[in-house]
C-alpha positions in Angstrom: -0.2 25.9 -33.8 2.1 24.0 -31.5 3.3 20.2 -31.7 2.2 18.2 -28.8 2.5 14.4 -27.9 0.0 11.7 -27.6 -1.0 11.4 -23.6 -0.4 7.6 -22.7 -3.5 5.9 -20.9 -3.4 2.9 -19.7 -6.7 1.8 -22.1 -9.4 3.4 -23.8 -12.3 4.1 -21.9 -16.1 3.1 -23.0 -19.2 5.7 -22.4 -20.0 2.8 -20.0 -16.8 2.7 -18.1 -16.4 5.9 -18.0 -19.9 6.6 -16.3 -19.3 3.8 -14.2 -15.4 5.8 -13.3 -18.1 8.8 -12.3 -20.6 7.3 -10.2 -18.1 5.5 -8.1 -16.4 8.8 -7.1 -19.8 10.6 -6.5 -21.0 7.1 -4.5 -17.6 7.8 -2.5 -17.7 11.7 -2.0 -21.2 11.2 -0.9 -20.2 8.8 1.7 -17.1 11.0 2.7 -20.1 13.7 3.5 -22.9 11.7 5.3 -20.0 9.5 7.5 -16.8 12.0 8.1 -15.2 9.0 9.6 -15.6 6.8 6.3 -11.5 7.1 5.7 -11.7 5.7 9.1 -12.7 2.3 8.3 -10.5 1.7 5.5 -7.5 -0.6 5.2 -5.0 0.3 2.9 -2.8 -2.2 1.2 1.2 -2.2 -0.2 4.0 -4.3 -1.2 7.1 -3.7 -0.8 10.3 -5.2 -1.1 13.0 -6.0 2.0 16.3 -6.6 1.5 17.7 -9.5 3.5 20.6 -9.0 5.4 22.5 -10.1 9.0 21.1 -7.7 11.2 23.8 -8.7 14.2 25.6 -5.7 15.4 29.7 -6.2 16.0 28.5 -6.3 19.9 25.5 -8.7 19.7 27.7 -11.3 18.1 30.2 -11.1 20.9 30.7 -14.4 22.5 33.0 -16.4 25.2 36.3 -16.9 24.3 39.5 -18.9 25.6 42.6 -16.4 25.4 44.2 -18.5 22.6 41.1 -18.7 20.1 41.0 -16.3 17.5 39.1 -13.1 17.7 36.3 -13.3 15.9 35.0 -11.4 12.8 31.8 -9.7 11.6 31.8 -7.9 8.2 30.2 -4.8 7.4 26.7 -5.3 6.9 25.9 -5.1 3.0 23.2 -5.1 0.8 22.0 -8.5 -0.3 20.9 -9.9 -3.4 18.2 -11.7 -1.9 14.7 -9.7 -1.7 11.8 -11.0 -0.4 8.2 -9.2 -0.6 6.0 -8.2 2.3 2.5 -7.8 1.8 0.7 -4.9 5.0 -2.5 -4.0 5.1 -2.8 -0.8 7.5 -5.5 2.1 8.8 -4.2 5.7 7.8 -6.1 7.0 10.7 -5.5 5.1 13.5 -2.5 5.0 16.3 -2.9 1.1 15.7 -1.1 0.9 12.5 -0.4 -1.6 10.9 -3.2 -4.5 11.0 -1.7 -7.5 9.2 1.8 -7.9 7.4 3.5 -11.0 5.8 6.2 -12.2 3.3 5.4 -14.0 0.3 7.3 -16.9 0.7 10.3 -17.2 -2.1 9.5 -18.7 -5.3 5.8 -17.9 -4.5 3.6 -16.4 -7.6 1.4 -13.8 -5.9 -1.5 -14.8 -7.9 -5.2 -14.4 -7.6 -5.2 -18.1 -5.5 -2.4 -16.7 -3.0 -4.2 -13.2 -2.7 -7.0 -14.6 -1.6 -5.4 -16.6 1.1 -3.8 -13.2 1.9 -7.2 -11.8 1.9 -8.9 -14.5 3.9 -5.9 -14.2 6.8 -6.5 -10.5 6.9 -10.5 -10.9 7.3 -10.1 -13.4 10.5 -6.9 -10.4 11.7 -9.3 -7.7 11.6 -11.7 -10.0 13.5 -9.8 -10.5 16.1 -8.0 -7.3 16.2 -10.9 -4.7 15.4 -13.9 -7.1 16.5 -15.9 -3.6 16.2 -15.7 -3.0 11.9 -15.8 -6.5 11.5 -18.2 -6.2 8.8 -17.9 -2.7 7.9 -14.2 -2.5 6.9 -12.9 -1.7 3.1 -10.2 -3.0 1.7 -8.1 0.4 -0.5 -5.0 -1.6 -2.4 -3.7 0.5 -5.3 -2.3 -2.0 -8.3 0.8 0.1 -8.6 4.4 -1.6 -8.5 5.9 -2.6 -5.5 7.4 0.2 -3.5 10.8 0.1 -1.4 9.7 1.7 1.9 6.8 1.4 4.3 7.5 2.2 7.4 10.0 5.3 6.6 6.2 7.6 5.4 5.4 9.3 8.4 1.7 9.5 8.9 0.8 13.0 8.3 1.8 11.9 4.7 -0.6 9.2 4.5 -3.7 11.5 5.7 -2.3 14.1 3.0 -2.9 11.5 0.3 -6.2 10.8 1.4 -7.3 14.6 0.8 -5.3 14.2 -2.5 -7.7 11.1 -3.3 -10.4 13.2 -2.1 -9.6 16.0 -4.8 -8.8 12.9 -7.3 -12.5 11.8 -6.8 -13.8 15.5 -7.4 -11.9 15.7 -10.7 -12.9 12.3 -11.7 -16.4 13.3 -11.5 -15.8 17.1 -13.3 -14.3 15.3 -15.6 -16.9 12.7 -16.5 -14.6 9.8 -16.0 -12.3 10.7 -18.4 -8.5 10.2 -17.7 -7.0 13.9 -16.5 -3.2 14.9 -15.3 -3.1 17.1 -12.3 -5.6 19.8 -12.5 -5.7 19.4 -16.2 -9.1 17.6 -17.3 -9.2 15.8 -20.9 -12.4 16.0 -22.2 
């Protein structure tokens, strides 16, 4: 015998949502198999936060000056207090990048309303942009918290988490749409 703690889940599952959890990930992997280039047509979406901040250098702020004025001074950049969100939607698999970006204006409530404002501006981007998937693109956003860097993942990473969510969707399905840690499936 061995103690062991409880294993948090974020809510008990129902036969029905858990078969539902299954056949997604088979629908998916089936895909992945009949279209290779399925990852290819999917737009992955993030938050993140930015710091604001002065982003003059000492030399860009130089100016014209009498030989009496003062000289004038540029503090140290700092860290601010005030954040702002950014919202980017981006392809994983394509030299393009990033697709569509913008901050949530301050004081703004990202709610379902404002999302789907979000949403409609990145349909009509994509449009214009990648006239070619208009109508076949997906739409991957993960509900996790807001992270603090974008930009600083270099893409190799990116395509590495997409054969991690491969393997994710294998286990899913081995494990009948039951919740599971790492290779560790809880039946």
């Amino acid at each position: 015998m061995r103690k062991m703690c409880a294993k948090m889940v974020p809510k008990n599952l129902t036969t029905e949502q858990k078969a539902n959890r299954r056949d997604v990930c088979l629908d998916l992997l089936g895909r992945l198999e009949r279209e290779p280039e399925f990852f290819s047509r999917v737009i992955t979406g993030d938050e993140t936060w930015s710091l604001e901040h002065n982003p003059d250098t000492k030399r860009q702020s130089r100016g014209w000056h009498t030989a009496n004025s003062p000289r004038p001074k540029k503090t140290r950049m700092s860290k601010s207090k005030i954040k702002s969100m950014l919202i980017c939607f981006f392809f994983i698999f394509d030299s393009q990048g990033i697709v569509h970006k913008e901050f949530v204006p301050p004081g703004q409530t990202v709610n379902q309303t404002f999302y789907r404002e979000v949403l409609e501006r990145l349909r009509k981007r994509v449009a214009r942009v990648r006239p070619g998937i208009e109508c076949t693109w997906m739409l991957h956003h993960d509900n996790a918290p807001c992270h603090t860097a974008v930009k600083g993942i270099p893409a190799e990473a990116f395509q590495h988490s997409y054969e991690q969510w491969k393997q994710r969707l294998r286990r899913c399905v081995a494990a009948q749409g039951n919740y599971f840690e790492g290779n560790n499936l809880d039946l």
